[in-house]
C-alpha positions in Angstrom: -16.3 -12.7 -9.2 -14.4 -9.8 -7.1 -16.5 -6.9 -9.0 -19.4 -8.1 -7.7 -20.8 -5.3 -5.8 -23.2 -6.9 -3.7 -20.2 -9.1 -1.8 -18.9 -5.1 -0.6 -16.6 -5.1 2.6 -17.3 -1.7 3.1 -18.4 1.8 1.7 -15.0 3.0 0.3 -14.0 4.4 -2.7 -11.1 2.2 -3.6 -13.2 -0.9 -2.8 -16.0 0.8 -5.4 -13.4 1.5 -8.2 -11.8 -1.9 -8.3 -15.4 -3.4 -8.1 -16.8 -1.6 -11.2 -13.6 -3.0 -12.7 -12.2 0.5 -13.5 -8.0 0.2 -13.0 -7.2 1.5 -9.3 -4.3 4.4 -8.2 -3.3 4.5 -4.6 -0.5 6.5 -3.5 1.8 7.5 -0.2 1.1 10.5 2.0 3.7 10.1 4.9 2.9 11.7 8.1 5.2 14.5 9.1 7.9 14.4 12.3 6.0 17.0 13.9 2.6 18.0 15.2 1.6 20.4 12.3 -1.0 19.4 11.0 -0.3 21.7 7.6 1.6 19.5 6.5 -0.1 17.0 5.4 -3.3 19.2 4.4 -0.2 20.6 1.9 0.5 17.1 0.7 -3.6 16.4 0.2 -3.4 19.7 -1.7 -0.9 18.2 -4.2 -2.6 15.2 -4.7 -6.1 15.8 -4.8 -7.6 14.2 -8.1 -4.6 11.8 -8.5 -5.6 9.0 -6.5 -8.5 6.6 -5.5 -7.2 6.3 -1.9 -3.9 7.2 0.1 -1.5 4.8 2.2 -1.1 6.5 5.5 2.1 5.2 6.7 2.2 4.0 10.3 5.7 5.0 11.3 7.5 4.1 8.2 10.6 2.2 8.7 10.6 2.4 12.7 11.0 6.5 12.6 8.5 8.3 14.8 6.2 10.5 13.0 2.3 11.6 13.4 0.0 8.5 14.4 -0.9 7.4 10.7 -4.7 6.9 12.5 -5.1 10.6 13.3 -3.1 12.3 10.2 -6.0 9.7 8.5 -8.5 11.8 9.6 -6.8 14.9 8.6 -6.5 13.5 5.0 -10.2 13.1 5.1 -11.2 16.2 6.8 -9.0 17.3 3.4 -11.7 15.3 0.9 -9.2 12.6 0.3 -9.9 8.9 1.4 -7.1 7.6 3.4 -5.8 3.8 3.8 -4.4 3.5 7.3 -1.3 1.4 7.9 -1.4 -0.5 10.9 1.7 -2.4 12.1 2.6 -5.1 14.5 5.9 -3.9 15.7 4.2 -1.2 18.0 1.1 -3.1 19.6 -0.6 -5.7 21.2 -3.3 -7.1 20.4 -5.4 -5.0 22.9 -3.6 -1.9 21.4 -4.4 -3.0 18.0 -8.1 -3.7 18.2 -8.9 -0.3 20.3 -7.0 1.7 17.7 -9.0 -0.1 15.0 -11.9 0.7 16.5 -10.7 4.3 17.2 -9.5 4.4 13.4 -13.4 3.1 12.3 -14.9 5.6 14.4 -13.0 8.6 13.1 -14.1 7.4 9.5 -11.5 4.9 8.1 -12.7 2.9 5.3 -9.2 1.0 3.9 -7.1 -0.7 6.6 -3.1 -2.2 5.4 -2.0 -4.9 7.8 1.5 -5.4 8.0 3.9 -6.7 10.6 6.0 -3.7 10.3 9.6 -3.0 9.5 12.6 -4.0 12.9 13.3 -1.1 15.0 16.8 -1.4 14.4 16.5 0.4 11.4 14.9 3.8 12.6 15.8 6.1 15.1 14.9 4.2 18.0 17.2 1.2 17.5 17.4 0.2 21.6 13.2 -0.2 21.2 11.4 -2.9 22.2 9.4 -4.5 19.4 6.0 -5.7 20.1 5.1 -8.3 17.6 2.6 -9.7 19.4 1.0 -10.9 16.0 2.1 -10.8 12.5 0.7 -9.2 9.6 -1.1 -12.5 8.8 -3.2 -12.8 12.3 -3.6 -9.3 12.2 -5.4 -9.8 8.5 -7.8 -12.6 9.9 -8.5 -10.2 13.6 -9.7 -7.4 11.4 -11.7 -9.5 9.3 -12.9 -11.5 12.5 -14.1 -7.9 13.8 -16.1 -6.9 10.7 -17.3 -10.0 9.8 -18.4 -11.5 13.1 -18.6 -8.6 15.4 -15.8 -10.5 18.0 -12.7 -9.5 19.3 -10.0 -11.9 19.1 -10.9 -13.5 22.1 -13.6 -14.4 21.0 -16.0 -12.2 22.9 -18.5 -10.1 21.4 -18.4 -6.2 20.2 -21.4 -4.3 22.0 -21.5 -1.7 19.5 -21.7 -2.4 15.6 -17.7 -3.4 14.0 -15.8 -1.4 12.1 -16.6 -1.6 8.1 -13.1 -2.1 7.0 -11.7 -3.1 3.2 -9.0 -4.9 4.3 -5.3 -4.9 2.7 -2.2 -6.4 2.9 1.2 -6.6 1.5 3.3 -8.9 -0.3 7.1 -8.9 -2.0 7.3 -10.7 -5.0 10.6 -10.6 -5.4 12.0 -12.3 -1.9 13.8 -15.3 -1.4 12.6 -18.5 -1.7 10.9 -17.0 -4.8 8.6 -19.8 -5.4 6.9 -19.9 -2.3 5.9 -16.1 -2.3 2.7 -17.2 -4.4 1.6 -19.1 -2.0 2.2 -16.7 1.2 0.2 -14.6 -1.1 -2.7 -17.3 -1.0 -2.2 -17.3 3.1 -2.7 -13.5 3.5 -6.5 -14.3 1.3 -7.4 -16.7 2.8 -6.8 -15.0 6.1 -9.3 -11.9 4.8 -6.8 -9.9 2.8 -9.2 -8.2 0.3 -6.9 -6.1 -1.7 -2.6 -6.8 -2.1 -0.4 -3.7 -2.8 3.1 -5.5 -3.8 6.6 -4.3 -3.7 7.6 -1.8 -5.9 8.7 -3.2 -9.4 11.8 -2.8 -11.4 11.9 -6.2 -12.6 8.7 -6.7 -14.7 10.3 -10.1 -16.1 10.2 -11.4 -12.7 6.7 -10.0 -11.7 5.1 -11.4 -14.8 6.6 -14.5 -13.5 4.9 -14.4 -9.9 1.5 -13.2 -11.3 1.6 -16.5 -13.5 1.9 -18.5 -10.5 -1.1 -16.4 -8.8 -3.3 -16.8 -11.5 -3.0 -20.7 -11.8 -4.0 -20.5 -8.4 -7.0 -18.1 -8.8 -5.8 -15.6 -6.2 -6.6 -12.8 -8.5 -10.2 -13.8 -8.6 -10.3 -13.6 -4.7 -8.5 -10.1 -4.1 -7.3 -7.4 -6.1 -4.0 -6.9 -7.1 -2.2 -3.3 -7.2 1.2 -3.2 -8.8 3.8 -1.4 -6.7 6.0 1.3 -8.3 8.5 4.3 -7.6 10.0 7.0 -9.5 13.7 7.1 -8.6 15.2 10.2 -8.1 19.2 9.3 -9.1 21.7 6.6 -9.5 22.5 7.0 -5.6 18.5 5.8 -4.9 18.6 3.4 -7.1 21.8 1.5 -6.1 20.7 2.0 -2.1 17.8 0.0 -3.3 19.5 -2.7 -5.1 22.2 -3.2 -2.3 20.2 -2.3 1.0 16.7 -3.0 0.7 15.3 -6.7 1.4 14.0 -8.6 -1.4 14.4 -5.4 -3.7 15.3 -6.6 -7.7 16.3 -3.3 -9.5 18.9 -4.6 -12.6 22.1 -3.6 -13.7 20.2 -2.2 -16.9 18.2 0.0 -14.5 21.3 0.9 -12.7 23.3 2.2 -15.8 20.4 4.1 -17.2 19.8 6.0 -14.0 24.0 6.6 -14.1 24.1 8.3 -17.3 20.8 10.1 -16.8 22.3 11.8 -13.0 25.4 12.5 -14.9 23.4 14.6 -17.1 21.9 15.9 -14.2 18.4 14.5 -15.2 18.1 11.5 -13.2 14.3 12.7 -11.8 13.4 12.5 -15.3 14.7 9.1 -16.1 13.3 7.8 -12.6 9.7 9.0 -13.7 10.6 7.6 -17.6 11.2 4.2 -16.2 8.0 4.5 -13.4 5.8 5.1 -16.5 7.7 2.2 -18.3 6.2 -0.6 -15.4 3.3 0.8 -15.2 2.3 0.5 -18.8 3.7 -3.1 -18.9 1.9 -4.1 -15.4 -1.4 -3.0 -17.3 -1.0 -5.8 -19.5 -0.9 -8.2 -16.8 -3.6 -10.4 -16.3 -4.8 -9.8 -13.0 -3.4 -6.7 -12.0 -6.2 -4.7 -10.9 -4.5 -1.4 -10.4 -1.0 0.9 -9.3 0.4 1.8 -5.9 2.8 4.7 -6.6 5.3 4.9 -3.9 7.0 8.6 -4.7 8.1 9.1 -1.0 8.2 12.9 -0.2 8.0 13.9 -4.0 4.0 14.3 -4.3 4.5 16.3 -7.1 6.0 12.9 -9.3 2.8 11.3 -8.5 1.0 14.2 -10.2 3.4 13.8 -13.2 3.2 9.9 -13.0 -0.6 9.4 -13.1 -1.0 12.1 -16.3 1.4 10.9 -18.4 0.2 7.0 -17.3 -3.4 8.1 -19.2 -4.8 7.4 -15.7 -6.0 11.2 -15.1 -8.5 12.0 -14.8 -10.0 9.4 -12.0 -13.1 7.9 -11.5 -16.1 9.4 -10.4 -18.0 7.5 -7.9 -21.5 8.7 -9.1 -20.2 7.0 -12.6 -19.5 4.0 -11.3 
């Protein structure tokens, strides 16, 4: 029912790849701390070809970097479709629904609503968080925009709304597990069109949750990308397993990246195990596609999506 091309949000290539039913590939391109605008032209260099779209992160957790709405439109000025993350943490609503219609207007096609991770974890712990709205109401005020030309106060746009295919997040692995199928089902039925999940080290446990989201027929109502990483060494992988929320990466994991760092060839392991998920996410039924989080490593991504069989991508004019 969700290939159907004729229900299209929008005109974007991700939303035309996982329509056509070809298996999607997004990826990360993080903003630089700076104003150079090189930089991320550099990173669009290295992963031209690699990817159907690119998360834009939108001051990834709580550190200042370039607005993820204008290095967006660097990314596309590069030939590369962005997705732009837009949080709650930093906004109001008024905020939010200018820069969306800023973000439209410069040429954004993919939008990823999230609430945003606490200041108190970036470099500007004594800032005040907005949260005006979560990730949820944000969802259903994007789709409110596109769908029925209205802010969220209900009055009308005077100039046509912004063409968004509209994502959101969701962590399979938190606490209480069995209800995370169903805040899944909250964030569709609020207008999430496409789901990017945590990254995976537990497939057991992910198999698990997409069970419970296809007896409810989420995965016929938005498509499903299957987050992964490459870890780098043992040090990454235990900060991950200790001090990241609702993170699951096992003791097995844990003792293969050891021996592989003391060998000094934990990078290889990392991108060994990344390949591992991937090719057992595939085999899940209604996993759509991959979102390969290989934060300031573009090169892994490169790597990753070869030796995944997923290289070369798509061509839109074969779709």
């Amino acid at each position: 029912m969700i290939k159907n091309s004729s229900d299209a949000k929008s005109d974007s290539n991700l939303e035309k790849i996982l329509r056509s039913g070809q298996f999607a590939v997004t990826a990360e391109l993080g903003p630089p701390r700076g104003s150079d605008r090189s930089a991320i032209e550099k990173k669009a260099e290295l992963l031209r070809g690699y990817g159907d779209a690119f998360n834009i992160t939108d001051c990834q957790t709580a550190v200042v970097r370039m607005s993820s709405i204008a290095a967006g439109r660097i990314v596309l000025d590069a030939g590369l479709e962005p997705i732009i993350q837009m949080t709650c943490r930093d906004r109001n609503r008024i905020a939010i629904q200018s820069d969306l219609l800023g973000a439209a207007a410069l040429g954004a096609k993919n939008l990823l609503c999230l609430t945003g991770d606490h200041q108190k974890f970036g470099d500007h712990p004594m800032a005040k968080g907005v949260f005006d709205i979560d990730s949820i109401q944000l969802i259903h005020m994007v789709k409110t925009l596109r769908d029925e030309s209205k802010f969220q106060s209900g009055q009308e746009l005077k100039t046509a709304g912004p063409r968004f295919f509209i994502g959101a997040a969701e962590n399979p692995f938190a606490d209480p597990f069995k209800f995370r199928a169903i805040r899944l089902a909250k964030k569709i039925a609020a207008g999430a069109d496409f789901i990017q999940t945590q990254i995976i080290y537990n497939t057991k446990k992910f198999k698990e949750w997409m069970k419970m989201v296809a007896d409810m027929g989420l995965h016929e109502k938005a498509f499903i990308l299957a987050g992964v990483a490459p870890l780098k060494s043992v040090g990454m992988a235990r900060h991950m397993k200790h001090n990241v929320p609702g993170m699951d990466v096992s003791d097995e994991i844990i003792n293969r990246m050891t021996a592989a760092s003391a060998a000094k060839k934990g990078k290889e392991e990392g991108i060994r195990i990344c390949l591992e998920v991937i090719e057992q996410v595939r085999e899940v039924k209604g996993v759509a596609g991959v979102h390969i989080m290989a934060v300031e490593w573009e090169e892994a991504v490169r790597e990753i999506v070869q030796q995944a069989q997923l290289y070369p991508r798509p061509r839109l004019e074969n779709l």
